[in-house]
C-alpha positions as CSV (number, residue, x, y, z in Angstrom):
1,X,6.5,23.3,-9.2
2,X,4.9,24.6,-12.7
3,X,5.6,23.3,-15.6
4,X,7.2,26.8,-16.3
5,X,9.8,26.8,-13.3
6,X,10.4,23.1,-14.2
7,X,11.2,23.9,-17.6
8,X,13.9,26.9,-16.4
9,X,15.2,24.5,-14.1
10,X,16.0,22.2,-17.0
11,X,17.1,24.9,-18.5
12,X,19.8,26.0,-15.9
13,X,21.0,22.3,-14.9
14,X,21.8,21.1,-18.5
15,X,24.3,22.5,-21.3
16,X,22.3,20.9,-23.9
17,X,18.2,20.0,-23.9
18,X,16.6,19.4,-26.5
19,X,12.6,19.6,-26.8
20,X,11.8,16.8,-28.8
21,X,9.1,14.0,-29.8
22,X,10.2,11.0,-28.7
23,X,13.2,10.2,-26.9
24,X,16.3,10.3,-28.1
25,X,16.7,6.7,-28.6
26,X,13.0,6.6,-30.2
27,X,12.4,9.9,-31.6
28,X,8.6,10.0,-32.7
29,X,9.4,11.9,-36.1
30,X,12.2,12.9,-38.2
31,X,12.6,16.1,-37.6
32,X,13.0,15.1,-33.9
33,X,15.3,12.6,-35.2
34,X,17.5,14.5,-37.5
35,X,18.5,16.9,-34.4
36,X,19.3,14.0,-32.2
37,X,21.6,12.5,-34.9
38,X,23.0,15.9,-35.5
39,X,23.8,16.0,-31.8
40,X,25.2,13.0,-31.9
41,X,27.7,13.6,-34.5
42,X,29.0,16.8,-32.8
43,X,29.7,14.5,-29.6
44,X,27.9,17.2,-27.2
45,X,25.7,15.5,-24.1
46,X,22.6,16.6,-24.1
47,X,19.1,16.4,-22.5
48,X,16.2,14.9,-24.3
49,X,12.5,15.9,-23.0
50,X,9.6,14.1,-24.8
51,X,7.0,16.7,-24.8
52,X,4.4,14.3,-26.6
53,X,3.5,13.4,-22.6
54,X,2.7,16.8,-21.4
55,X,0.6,19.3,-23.2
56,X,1.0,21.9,-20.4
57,X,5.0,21.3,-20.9
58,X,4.5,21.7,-24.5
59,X,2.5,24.9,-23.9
60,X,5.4,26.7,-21.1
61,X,8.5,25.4,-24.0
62,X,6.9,27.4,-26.4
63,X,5.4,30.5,-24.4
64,X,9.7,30.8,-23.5
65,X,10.4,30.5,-27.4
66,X,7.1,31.8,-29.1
67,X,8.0,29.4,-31.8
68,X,5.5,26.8,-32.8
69,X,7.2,23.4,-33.6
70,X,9.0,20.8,-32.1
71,X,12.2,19.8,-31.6
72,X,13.6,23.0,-29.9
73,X,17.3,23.1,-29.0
74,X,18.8,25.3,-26.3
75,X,22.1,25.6,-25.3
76,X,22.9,26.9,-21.8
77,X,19.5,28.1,-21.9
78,X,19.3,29.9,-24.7
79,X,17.1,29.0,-27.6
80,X,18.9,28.2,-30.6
81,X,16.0,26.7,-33.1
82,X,14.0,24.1,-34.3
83,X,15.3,21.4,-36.9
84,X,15.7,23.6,-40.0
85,X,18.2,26.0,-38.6
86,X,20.0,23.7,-36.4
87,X,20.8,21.2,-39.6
88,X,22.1,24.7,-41.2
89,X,23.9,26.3,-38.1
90,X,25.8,22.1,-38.0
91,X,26.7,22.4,-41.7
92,X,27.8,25.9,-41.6
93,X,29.6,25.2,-38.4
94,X,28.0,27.9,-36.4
95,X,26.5,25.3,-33.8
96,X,30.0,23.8,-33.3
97,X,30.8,27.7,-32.6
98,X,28.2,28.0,-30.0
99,X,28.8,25.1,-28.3
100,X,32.9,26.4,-28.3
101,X,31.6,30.2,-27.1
102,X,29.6,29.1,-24.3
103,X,32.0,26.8,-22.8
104,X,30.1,23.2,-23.8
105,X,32.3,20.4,-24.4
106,X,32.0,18.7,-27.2
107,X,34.0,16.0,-29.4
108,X,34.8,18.3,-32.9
109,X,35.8,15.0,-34.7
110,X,33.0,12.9,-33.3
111,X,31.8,10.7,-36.4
């Protein structure tokens, strides 16, 4: 399987996956970091791959996206964004909205 068919397969088998460096119990830089917290907070399950370990993974993520850095965050294989606009679309409420919309369950008072 190509990296490319193994990323849509993640895709399709997971609500929530998010592109990251590191894991999400050792992200590998902030901006990694401050997406997996955000996730956290909402209470949504989701899918951490560690694209430091795989250049050619890297390389299919963002040929998909055609955007440059990492994290990425899709939800039910869509891509939503990198850290910037998912720390906006949480405060705003909008990712809580997308999450609702495409049927993800999610704890709306997690902590």
């Amino acid at each position: 399987m190509s990296n490319a068919e193994h990323v849509t397969k993640e895709l399709s088998e997971n609500n929530v996956v998010l592109y990251m460096k590191g894991t999400a119990d050792y992200p590998a830089c902030g901006f990694s970091g401050t997406v997996c917290q955000i996730l956290k907070r909402v209470g949504v399950s989701f899918k951490s791959v560690n694209i430091l370990e795989d250049k050619e993974l890297r390389d299919s993520v963002r040929a998909i996206t055609s955007w440059p850095t990492f994290p990425q965050l899709f939800v039910k294989g869509e891509f939503v964004g990198g850290c910037d606009i998912v720390r906006e679309i949480y405060s705003s409420g909008e990712l809580q909205q997308i999450l609702k919309d495409k049927g993800v369950p999610f704890q709306e008072n997690a902590a």
